[in-house]
C-alpha positions as CSV (number, residue, x, y, z in Angstrom):
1,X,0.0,0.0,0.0
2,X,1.2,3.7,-0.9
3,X,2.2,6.0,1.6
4,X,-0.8,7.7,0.4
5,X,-3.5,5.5,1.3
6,X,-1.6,4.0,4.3
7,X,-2.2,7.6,5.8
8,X,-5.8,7.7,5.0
9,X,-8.5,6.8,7.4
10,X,-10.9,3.8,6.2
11,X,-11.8,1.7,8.7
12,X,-12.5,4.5,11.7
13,X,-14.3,2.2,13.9
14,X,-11.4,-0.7,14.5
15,X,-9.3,2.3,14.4
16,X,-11.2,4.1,17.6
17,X,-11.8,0.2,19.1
18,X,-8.2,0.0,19.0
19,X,-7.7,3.3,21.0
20,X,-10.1,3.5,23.4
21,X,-9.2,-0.5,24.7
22,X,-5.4,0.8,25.1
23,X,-6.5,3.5,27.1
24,X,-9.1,2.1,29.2
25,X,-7.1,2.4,32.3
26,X,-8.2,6.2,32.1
27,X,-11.8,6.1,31.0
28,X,-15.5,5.2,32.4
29,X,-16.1,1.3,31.5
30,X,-19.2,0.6,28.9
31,X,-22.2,1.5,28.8
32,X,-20.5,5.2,29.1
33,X,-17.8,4.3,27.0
34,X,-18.9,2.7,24.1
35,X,-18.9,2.7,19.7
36,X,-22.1,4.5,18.6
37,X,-22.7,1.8,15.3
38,X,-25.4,3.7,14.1
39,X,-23.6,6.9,13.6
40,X,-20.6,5.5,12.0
41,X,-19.6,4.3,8.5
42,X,-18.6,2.0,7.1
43,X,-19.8,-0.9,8.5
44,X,-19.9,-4.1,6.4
45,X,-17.3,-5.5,4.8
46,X,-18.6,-4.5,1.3
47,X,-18.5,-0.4,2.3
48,X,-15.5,-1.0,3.7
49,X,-14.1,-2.6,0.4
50,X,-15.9,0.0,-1.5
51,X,-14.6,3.1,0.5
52,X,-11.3,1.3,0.5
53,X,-11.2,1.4,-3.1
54,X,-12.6,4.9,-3.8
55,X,-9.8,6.2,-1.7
56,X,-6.8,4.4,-3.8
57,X,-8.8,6.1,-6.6
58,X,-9.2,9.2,-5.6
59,X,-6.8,9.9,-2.8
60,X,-9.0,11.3,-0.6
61,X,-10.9,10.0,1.9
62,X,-14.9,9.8,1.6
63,X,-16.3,12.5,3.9
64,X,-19.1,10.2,4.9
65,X,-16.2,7.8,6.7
66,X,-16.6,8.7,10.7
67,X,-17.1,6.9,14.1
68,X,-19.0,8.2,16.8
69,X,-18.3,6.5,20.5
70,X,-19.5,8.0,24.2
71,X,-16.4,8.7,26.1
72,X,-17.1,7.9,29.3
73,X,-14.5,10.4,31.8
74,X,-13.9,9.7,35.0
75,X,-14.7,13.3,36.2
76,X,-18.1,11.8,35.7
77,X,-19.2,13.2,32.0
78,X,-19.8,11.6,29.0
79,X,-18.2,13.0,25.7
80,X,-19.5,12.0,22.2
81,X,-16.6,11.7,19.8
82,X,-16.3,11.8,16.1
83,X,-13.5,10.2,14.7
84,X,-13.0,11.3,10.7
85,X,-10.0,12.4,8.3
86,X,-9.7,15.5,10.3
87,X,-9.3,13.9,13.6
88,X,-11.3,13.3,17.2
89,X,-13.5,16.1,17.7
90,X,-16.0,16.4,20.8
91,X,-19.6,17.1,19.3
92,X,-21.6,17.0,22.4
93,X,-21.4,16.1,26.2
94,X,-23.5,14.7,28.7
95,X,-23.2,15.1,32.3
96,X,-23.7,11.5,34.4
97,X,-25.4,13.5,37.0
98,X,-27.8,15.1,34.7
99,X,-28.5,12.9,31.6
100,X,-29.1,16.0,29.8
101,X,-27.7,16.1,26.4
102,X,-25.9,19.5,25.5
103,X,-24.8,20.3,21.6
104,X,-21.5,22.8,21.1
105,X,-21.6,25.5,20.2
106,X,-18.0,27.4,20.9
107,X,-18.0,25.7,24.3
108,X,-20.0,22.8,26.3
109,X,-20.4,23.4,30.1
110,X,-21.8,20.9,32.0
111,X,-22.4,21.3,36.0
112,X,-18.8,22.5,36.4
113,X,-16.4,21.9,33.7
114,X,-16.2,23.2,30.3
115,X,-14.7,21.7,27.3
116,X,-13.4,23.8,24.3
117,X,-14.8,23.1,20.4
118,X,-11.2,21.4,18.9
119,X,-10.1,18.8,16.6
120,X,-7.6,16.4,17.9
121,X,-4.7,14.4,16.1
122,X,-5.3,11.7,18.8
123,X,-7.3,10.2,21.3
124,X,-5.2,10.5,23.6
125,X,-4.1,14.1,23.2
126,X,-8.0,15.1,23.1
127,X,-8.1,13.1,26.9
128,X,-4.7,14.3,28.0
129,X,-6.3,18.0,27.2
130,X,-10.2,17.6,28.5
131,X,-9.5,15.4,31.6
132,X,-7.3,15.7,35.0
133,X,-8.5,12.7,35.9
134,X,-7.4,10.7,32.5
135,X,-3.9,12.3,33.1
136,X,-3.6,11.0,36.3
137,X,-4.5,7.5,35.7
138,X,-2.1,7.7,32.6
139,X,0.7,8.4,35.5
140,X,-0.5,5.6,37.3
141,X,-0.7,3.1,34.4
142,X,2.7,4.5,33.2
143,X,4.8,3.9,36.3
144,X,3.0,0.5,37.2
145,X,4.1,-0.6,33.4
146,X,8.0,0.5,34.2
147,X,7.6,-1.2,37.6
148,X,6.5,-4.7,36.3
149,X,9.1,-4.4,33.8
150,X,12.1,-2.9,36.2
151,X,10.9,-6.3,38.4
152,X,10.7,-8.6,35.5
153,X,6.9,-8.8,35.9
154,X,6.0,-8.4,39.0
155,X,5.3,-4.7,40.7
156,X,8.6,-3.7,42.9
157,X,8.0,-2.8,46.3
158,X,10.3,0.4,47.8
159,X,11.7,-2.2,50.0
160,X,15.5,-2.7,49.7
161,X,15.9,-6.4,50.6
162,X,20.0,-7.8,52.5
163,X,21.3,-10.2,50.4
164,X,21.6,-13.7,52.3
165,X,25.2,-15.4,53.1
166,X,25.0,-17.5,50.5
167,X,24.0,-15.0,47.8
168,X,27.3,-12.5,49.3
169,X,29.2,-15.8,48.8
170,X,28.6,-16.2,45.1
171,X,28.8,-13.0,44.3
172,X,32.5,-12.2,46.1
173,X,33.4,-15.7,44.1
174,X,32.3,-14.6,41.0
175,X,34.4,-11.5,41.3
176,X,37.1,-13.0,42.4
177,X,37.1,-15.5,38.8
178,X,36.0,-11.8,37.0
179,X,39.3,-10.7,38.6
180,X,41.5,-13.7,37.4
């Protein structure tokens, strides 16, 4: 596949699967987060195909391909997100506490947050720039991944742990071979 189509967005709804399963650690679980079907295209295999094909022709992606999800933060609020060519934008939010549904306009405010109209290059960025709460669990998630793997799989305690008599032994005999 070209450069060209390689960069174009065809399949938006594995695409947004994909990304909001890697960063589940730092959103609402389902039903508040969750791929709105009936507001995305394509679906079957055949649009797929056929969108996949008009965009080798044509270059361009078809402005009909989008997916829509809920985006369930953990401040509490639920974002509806449109993936397209352009990127992850926030088209309307609704509150947990109120299940009002509010549309954008230049900004959404819900009970006691307010989230700007922008297009996002990622996911991630879009959450790393809406939600406190995402960016801390990204921390978390972040330092227990370099803990597991700084302890070969398993989390490492802030313990620092006296090497027994037999363990001193080996290692003052293995330097002592490292020396010869």
């Amino acid at each position: 596949m070209s450069s060209l189509t390689s960069n174009l967005l065809m399949d938006p709804i594995e695409e947004l699967q994909q990304v909001l399963s890697i960063n589940s650690f730092g959103l609402a679980p389902s039903p508040a987060t969750q791929i709105l079907l009936e507001n995305s295209f394509p679906i079957t295999d055949e649009d797929k195909v056929t969108v996949a094909q008009e965009a080798v022709q044509k270059g361009v992606t078809d402005s009909r391909v989008k997916c829509r999800a809920k985006v369930g933060l953990l401040e509490g609020d639920i974002l509806e997100v449109s993936l397209d060519s352009r990127g992850y934008t926030v088209s309307s939010v609704k509150s947990l506490a109120n299940s009002a549904d509010e549309q954008l306009e230049s900004a959404t405010s819900t009970t006691n947050r307010t989230y700007p109209v922008a297009t996002y290059e990622s996911l991630e960025a879009m959450l790393i720039g809406l939600s406190p709460a995402y960016v801390e669990a990204m921390t978390r998630e972040i330092t227990r991944r370099f803990e597991m793997e700084a302890g070969g799989g398993a989390v490492v305690e802030d313990t620092l742990v006296e090497p027994t008599e037999e363990e001193t032994k080996a290692a003052q005999a293995g330097s002592e071979v490292w020396q010869k």
